[in-house]
C-alpha positions as CSV (number, residue, x, y, z in Angstrom):
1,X,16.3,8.5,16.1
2,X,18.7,11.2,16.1
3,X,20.0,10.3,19.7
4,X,20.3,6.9,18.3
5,X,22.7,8.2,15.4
6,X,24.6,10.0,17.7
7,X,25.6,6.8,19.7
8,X,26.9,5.4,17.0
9,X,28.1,8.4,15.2
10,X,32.0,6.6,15.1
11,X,30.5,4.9,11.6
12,X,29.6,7.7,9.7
13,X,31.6,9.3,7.2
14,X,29.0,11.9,5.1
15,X,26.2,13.9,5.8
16,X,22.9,12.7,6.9
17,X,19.9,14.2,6.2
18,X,16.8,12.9,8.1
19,X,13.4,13.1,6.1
20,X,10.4,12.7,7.5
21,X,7.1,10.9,5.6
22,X,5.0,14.0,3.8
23,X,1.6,13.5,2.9
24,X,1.3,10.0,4.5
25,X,-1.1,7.5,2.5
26,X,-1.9,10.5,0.1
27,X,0.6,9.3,-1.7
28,X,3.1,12.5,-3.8
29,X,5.1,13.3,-1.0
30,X,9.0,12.0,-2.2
31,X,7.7,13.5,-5.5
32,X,7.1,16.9,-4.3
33,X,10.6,16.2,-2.5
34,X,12.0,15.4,-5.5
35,X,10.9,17.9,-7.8
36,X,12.1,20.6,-5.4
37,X,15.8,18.8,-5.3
38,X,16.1,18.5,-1.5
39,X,17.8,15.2,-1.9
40,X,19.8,16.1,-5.2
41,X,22.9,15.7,-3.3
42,X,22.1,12.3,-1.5
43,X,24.2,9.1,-2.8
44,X,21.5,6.5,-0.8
45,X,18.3,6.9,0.8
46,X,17.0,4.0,4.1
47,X,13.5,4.0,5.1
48,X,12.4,2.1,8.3
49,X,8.5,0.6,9.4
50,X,7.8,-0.6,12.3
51,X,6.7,-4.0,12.6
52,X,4.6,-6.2,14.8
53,X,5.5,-9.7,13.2
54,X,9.4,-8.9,14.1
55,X,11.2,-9.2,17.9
56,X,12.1,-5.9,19.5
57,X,15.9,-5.2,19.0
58,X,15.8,-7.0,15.5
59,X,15.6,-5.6,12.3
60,X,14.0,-7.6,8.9
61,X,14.6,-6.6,5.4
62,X,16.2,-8.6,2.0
63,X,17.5,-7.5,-1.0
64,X,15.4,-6.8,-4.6
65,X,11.5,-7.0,-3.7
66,X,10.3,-6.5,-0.5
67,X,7.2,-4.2,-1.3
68,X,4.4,-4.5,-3.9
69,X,2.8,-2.0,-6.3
70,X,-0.3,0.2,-5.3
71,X,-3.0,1.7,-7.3
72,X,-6.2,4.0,-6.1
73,X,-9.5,3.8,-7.4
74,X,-13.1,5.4,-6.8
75,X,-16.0,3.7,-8.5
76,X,-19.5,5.7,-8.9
77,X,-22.4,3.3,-9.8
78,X,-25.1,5.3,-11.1
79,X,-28.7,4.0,-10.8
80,X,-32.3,5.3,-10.5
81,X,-33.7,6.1,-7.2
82,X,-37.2,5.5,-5.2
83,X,-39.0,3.5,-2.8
84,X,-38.2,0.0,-2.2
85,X,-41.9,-0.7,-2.0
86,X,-41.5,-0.3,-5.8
87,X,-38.2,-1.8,-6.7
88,X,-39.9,-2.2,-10.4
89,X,-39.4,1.3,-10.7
90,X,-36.2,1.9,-9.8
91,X,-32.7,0.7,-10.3
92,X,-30.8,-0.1,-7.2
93,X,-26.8,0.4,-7.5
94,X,-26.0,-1.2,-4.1
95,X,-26.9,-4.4,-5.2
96,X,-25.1,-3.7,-8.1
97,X,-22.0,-2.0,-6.4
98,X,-22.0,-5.3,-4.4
99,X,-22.2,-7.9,-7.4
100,X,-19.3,-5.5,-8.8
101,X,-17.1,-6.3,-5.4
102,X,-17.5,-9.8,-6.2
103,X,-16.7,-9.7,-9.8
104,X,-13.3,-8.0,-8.8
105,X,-12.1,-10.6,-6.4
106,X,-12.4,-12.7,-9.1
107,X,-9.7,-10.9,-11.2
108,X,-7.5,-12.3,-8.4
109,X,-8.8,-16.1,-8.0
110,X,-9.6,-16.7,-11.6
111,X,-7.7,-14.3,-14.1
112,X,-4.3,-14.0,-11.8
113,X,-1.5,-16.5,-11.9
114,X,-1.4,-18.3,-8.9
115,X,1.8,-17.6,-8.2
116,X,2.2,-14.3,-9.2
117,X,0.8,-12.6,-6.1
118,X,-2.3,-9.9,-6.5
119,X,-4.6,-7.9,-3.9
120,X,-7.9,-6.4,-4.9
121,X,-9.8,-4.4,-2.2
122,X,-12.7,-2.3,-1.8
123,X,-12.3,-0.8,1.7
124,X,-15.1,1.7,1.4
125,X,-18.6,1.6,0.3
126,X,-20.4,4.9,0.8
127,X,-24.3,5.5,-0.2
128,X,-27.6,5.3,1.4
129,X,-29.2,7.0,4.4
130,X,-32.3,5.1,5.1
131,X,-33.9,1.9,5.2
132,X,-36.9,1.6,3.2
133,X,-35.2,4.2,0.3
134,X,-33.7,2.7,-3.1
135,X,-30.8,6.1,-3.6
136,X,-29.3,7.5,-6.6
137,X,-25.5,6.5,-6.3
138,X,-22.9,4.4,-4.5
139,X,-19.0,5.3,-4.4
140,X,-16.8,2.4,-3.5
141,X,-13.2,3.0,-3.2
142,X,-10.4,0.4,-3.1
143,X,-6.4,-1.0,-4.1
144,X,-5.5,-3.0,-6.3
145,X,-1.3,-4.5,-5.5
146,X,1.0,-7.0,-7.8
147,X,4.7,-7.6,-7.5
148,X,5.3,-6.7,-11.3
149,X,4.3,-3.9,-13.8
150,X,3.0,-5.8,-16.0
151,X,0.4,-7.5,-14.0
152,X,-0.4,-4.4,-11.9
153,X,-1.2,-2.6,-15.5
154,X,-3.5,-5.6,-16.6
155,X,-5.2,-5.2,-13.2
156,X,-5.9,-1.6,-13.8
157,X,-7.6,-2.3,-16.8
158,X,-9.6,-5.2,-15.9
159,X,-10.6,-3.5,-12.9
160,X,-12.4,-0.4,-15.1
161,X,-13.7,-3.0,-17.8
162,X,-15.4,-5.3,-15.1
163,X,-16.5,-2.2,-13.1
164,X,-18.7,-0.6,-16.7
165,X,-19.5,-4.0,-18.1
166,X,-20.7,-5.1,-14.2
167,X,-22.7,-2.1,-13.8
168,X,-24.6,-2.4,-17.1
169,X,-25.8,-5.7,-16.4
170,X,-27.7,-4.2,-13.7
171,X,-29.1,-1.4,-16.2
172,X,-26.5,1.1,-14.1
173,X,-23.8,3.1,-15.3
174,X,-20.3,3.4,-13.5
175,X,-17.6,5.5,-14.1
176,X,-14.3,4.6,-12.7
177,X,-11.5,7.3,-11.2
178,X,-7.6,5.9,-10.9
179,X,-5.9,8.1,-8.1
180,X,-2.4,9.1,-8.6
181,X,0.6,8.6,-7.7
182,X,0.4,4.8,-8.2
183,X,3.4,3.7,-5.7
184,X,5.5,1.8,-7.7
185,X,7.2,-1.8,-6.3
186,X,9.6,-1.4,-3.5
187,X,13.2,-3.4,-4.6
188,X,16.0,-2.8,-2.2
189,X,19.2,-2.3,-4.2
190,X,21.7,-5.1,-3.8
191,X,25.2,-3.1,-2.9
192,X,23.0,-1.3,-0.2
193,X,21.9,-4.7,0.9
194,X,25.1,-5.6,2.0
195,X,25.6,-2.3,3.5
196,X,22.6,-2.4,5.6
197,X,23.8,-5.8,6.9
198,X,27.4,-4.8,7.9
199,X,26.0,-1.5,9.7
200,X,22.8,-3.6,11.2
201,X,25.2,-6.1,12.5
202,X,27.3,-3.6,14.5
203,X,24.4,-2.1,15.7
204,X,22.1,-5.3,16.4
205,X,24.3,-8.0,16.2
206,X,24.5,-10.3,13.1
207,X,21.9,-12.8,15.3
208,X,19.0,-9.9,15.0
209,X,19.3,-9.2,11.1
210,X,16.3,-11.4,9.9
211,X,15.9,-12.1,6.0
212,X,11.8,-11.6,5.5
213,X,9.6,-12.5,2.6
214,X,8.3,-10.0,0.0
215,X,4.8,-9.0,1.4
216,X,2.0,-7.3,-0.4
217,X,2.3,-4.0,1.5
218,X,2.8,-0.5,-0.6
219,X,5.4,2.6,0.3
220,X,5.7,6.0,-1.4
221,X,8.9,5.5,-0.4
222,X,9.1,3.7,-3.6
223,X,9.0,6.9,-5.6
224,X,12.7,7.8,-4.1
225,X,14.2,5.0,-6.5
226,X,13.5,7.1,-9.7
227,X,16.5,9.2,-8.4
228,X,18.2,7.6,-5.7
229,X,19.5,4.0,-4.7
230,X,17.1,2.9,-2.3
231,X,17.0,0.4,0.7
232,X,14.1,-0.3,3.0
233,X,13.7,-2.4,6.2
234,X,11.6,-3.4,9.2
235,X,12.3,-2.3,12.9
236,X,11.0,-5.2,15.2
237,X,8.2,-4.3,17.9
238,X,7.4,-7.5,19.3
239,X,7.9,-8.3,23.0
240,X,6.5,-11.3,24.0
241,X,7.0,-10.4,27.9
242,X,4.8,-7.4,27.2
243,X,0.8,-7.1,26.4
244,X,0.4,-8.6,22.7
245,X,0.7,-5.7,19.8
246,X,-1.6,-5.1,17.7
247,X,-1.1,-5.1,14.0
248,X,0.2,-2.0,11.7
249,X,-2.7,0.5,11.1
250,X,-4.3,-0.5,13.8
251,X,-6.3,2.1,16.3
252,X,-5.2,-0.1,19.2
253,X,-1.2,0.1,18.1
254,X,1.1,1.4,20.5
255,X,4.9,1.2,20.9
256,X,6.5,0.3,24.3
């Protein structure tokens, strides 16, 4: 990066100061960078990702949304362990932490506007150790994403009622943790918009600036706009004369 700034060094008329992620999909990073004013001096802050959808030697971004919001949360389903030769006596929380996954997708099929985009997902389910044993607990963890604060904080508390409502159903109990920071929604100021475009172009070409749709992705790069005008944008990976790449966050991702 910084060899690449130096090439093109004729455009610059400032200071730059080059930060690098902190605590990556933690999630408090630009916070802690914030609260101990490194940036209190910067005018305008650009963040870059890597993208597989986008042709090497191009760049994608737009102006106002581009990124969603992002909440945490752990679930703990309580029940009442023992064999499952006597399920009569016991009360089994991963079939209810599973009819509890269900009832949250349909927060986003059946309580969700259409056309007011939302993502609920539970990415980890973690309980049992044998096969013939009926266990205590389950923790699930998952996201919940929406393009507006006031969906994302109707989400959040739908998610926590359906979760304790669910679970007693199933005569289990649930208690349910929200981890911050949430990330808030990622909206690319408009001035820097045209910045970005003018300085992309000379570096590009006007030809590789692509205009992209908002997608349901999260950045705690986000945070940075409570203090500083913000801009975020996409740096294209795909070469289609090159083995095909694999998508973001993937364990087979490599860059050529």
């Amino acid at each position: 990066m910084v060899r690449i700034m130096l090439l093109f060094e004729f455009i610059y008329l400032g200071t730059i100061v080059l930060v690098f992620q902190l605590v990556d999909e933690e999630g408090g990073g630009p916070k802690k960078l914030l609260e101990i004013r490194m940036l209190e001096n910067v005018e305008a802050i650009f963040g870059l990702h890597v993208s597989h959808n986008v042709h090497v030697e191009s760049v994608a971004s737009r102006s106002n949304l581009v990124l969603v919001a992002c909440g945490f949360f752990d679930a703990v389903i309580s029940g009442k362990g023992g064999h499952v030769a006597l399920p009569q006596h016991s009360i089994d929380p991963i079939l209810e932490a599973s009819n509890m996954i269900v009832s949250l997708q349909q927060l986003v099929c059946r309580e969700a506007n259409p056309l007011d985009s939302h993502v609920v997902t539970v990415g980890k389910f973690r309980g049992g150790g044998a096969f013939n044993v009926i266990i205590d607990s389950v923790t699930i963890r998952g996201t919940f994403r929406a393009f507006s604060k006031q969906s994302f904080l109707r989400i959040k508390q739908r998610i926590e009622e359906v979760s304790t409502l669910q679970a007693s159903i199933q005569r289990c109990k649930a208690t349910v943790q929200f981890i911050n920071p949430f990330y808030p929604v990622t909206a690319n100021d408009k001035d820097l918009h045209k910045h970005f475009q003018n300085v992309a172009g000379d570096m590009v070409g006007t030809q590789n600036i692509k205009d992209m749709p908002p997608i349901m992705g999260a950045e705690d790069f986000s945070i940075f706009a409570q203090a500083i005008p913000r801009y975020f944008f996409f740096l294209g990976m795909k070469d289609e004369t090159k083995e095909h790449l694999k998508p973001r966050h993937s364990p087979l991702l490599y860059c050529h």
